[in-house]
C-alpha positions in Angstrom: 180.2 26.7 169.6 178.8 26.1 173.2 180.7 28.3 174.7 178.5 30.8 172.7 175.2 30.0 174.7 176.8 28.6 177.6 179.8 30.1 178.9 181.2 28.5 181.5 185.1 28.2 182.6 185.7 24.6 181.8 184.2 25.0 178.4 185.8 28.5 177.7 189.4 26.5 178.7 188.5 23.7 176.4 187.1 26.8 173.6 190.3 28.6 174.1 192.7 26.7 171.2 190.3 26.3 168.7 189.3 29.9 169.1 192.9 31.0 169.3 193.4 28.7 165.9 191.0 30.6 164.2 191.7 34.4 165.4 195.2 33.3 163.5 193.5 32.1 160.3 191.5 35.1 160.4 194.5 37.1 160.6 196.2 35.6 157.9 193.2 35.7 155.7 193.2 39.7 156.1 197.4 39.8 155.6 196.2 37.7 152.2 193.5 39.9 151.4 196.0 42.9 151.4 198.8 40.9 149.2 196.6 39.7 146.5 195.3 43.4 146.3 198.4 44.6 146.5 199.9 41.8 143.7 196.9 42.6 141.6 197.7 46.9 141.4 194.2 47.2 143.6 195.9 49.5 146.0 196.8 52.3 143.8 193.9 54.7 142.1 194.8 53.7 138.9 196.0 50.3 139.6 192.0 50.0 140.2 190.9 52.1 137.1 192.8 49.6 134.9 191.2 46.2 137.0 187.9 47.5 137.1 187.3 49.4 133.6 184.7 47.8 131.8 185.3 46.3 128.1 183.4 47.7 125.1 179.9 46.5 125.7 179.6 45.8 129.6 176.7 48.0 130.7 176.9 47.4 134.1 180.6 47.6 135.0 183.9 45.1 134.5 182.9 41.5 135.5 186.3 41.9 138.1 184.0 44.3 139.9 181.2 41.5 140.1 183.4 38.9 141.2 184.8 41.4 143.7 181.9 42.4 145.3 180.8 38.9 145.7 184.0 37.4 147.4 184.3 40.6 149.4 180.8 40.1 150.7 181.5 36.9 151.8 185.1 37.9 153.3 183.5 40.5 155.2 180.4 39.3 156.0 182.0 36.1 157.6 184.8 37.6 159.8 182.0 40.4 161.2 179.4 37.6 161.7 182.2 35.3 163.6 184.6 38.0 165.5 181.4 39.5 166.0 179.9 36.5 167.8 183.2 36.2 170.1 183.2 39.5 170.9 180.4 39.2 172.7 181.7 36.4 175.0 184.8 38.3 175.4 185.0 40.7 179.1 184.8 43.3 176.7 183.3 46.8 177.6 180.1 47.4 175.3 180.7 50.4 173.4 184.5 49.0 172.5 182.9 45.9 171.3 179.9 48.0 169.4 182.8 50.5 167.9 184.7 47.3 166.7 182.1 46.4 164.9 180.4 49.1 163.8 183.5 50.7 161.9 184.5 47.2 160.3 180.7 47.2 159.1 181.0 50.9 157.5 184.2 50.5 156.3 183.8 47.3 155.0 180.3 48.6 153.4 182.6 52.1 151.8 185.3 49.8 150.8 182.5 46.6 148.4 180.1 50.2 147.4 182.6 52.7 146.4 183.2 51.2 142.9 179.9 52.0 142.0 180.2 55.2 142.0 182.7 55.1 139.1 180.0 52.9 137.1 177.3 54.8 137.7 179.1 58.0 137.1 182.1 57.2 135.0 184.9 59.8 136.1 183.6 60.1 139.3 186.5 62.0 141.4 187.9 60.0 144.5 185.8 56.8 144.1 189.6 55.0 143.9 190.9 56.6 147.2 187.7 56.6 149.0 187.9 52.6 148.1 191.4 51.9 149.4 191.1 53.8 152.4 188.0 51.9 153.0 189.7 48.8 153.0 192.9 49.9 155.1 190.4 51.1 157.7 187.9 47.6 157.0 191.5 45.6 157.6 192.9 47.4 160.1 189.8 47.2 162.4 189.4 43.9 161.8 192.9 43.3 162.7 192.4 45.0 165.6 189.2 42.9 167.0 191.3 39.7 166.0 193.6 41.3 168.4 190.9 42.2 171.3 189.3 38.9 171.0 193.0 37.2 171.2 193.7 39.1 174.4 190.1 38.8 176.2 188.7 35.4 174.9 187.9 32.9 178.2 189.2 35.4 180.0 187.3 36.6 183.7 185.3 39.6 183.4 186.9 42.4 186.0 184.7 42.8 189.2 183.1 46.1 189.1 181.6 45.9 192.6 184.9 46.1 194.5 
């Protein structure tokens, strides 16, 4: 992780495959993300009513949702802490970089909250859609900043003086 704090050319060459190594896990970890929700009917409004309706007695929602929330945290949390981080070694322009970010972060934030609404206000209208198109946009922006960071990582920033 030198090439963090110190980013120099030799160390971004030597950076370069291990960083590449992981953008492709990450990538593969989001394709998986989207096949186990898709295997599990968590892409379909009542696909997710059915997963996440709580048994006789659960006052605070399905377990499912629990467990969700918590590897979801972790999912999202780690791929905007570490794309995040490369981003910023990347010759990328600010406010691309910010954007990135920023809309994995809401999305990402829409996508682990929105089932909440349906257990604090059972019924609640659109909580289901509002969810998976939180995640589409969460996993296609993240997709996209595996992408940028692919393309940019170790590379020169362009000269602006001339």
């Amino acid at each position: 992780m030198r090439f963090l704090v110190q980013p120099n050319p030799a160390v971004m060459d030597r950076a370069r495959p291990p960083v590449r190594a992981f953008l492709g896990f990450a990538a593969l970890l989001l394709v998986g993300w989207v096949a186990s929700r898709a295997a599990h009917g968590a892409l379909t409004p009542d696909g997710l009513a059915r997963i996440l309706e709580p048994s006789p007695g659960e006052r605070f929602g399905p377990l499912a949702l629990w467990e969700e929330v918590h590897q979801g945290a972790f999912l999202y949390g780690f791929l905007l802490l570490t794309l995040g981080s490369l981003l910023v070694v990347c010759p990328v322009a600010p406010g691309l970089r910010n954007g990135l970010v920023g809309a994995a972060t809401v999305a990402a934030l829409v996508d682990l909250l929105a089932p909440f609404l349906h257990v604090v206000r059972p019924g609640f209208p659109g909580w289901a859609l509002l969810r998976i198109g939180a995640f589409g946009v969460a996993t296609a922006v993240l997709l996209a900043t595996v992408a940028v960071a692919w393309a940019t990582f170790g590379r020169e920033p362009r000269r602006t003086d001339g």
